[in-house]
C-alpha positions, 0 to 999 in steps of 0.5 A, a space after each residue: 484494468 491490468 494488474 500493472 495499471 491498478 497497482 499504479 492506481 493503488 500506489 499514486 498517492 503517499 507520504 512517507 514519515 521515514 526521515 533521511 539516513 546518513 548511515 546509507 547515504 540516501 534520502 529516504 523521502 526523495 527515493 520513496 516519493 520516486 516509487 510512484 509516490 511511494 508503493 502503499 506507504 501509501 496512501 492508497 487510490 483506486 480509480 473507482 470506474 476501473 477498479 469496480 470489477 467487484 460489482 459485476 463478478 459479485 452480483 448479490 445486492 447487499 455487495 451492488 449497495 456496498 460497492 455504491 456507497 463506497 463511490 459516493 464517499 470517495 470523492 472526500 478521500 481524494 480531496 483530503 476529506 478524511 474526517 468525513 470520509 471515515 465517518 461519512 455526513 448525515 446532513 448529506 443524503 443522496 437519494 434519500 440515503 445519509 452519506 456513509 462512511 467508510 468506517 461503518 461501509 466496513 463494518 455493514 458490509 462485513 464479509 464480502 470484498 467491498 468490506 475489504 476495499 473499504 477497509 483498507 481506504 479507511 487504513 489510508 485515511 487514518 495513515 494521512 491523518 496521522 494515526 497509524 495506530 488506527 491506520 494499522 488496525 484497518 490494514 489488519 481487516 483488509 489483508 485478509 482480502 481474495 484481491 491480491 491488489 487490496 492485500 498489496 495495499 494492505 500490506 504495504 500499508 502495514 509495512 509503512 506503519 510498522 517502519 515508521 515506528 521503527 519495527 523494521 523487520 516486521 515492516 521487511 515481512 510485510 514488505 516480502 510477502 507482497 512481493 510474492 502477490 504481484 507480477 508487475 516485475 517493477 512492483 516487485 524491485 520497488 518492494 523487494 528493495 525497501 525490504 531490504 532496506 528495512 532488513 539493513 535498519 534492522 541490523 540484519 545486514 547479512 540477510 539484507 544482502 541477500 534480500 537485495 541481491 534477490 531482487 537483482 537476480 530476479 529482475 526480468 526487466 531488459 533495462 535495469 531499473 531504478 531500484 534493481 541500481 539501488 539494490 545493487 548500491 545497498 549490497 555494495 554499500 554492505 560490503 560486496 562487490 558486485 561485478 
């Protein structure tokens, strides 16, 4: 699976608490729902049969157990099961194994990647269930992922906690730094955008400026996309012209 593919894959599920803002003259829920349903602010699905490449370059047992108990919760996750899918079933037992959780995937697992995807399910799973204290403490364990596409998770994930509890600058880090992790020239206009959107909340309109104007710099794309536009409406509404 490419890196464009399995950013989509992480980024096709979210809801968005941010409300809508007169002072920018955008719909903050229509724009985010927009970001292929809003980058990992997030609720956050991989593809299991394509995003498992973890089994075959770790091929140590206790990381193939991982990897299989995680896909056999999955299925509660994806149906909005997340009760369940963080704390798994002991009244469903597969090949002679209760149903695990994600909660306890992370913590048995500790260590290795499928800990780390696990994790960051979890951080989703609490987000949708409107717990983003928890949420957050999730997203902290998977950051530290060698998966850039799990820290792009993570960290968008962070990014939508700390944003809904209006911790915009914070949120604009997280924001930033997960641009630097993707190549996807799309993915990098979508998060470079809402960072400077954050900056803006903040108050911080000088530094949001050059946060948009960075992001219409550096797209490559040879049609301009949407958010490349809203970069260039969000310096013009911050009082620069743009030629």
């Amino acid at each position: 699976m490419s890196e464009n593919e399995e950013i989509k894959d992480i980024h096709s599920k979210s809801g968005n608490p941010v409300a809508s803002t007169e002072d920018t003259g955008m719909d903050m829920n229509e724009l985010k729902s927009k970001a292929i349903k809003y980058a990992g602010l997030l609720a956050i699905v991989v593809i299991i049969a394509g995003y498992f490449y973890i089994s075959s370059e770790q091929s140590n047992e206790e990381n193939f157990e991982a990897n299989i108990m995680l896909e056999r919760v999955m299925p509660f996750f994806e149906k909005g099961d997340y009760g369940k899918a963080l704390e798994g079933d002991q009244s469903i037992v597969i090949n002679g194994q209760p149903l695990m959780g994600l909660r306890e995937i992370a913590e048995k697992y500790s260590g290795n990647e499928t800990s780390k995807l696990a994790s960051l399910y979890a951080g989703n799973a609490y987000k949708l269930a409107g717990d983003l204290a928890a949420a957050k403490s999730w997203y902290d364990k998977a950051v530290s992922s060698s998966s850039n596409v799990v820290r792009i998770g993570a960290l968008t994930g962070l990014a939508y906690c700390e944003e809904a509890n209006g911790n915009y600058d914070v949120a604009a880090k997280n924001y930033k730094e997960a641009v630097t992790l993707t190549k996807n020239e799309e993915m990098k206009a979508r998060l470079g955008f809402f960072a400077g959107y954050c900056l803006e909340k903040a108050g911080q309109n000088e530094v949001a400026k050059e946060q948009y104007a960075s992001v219409v710099e550096k797209s490559k794309e040879e049609r301009e996309s949407e958010f490349v536009s809203k970069a260039k409406q969000g310096i013009a509404r911050l009082g620069t012209k743009i030629e």
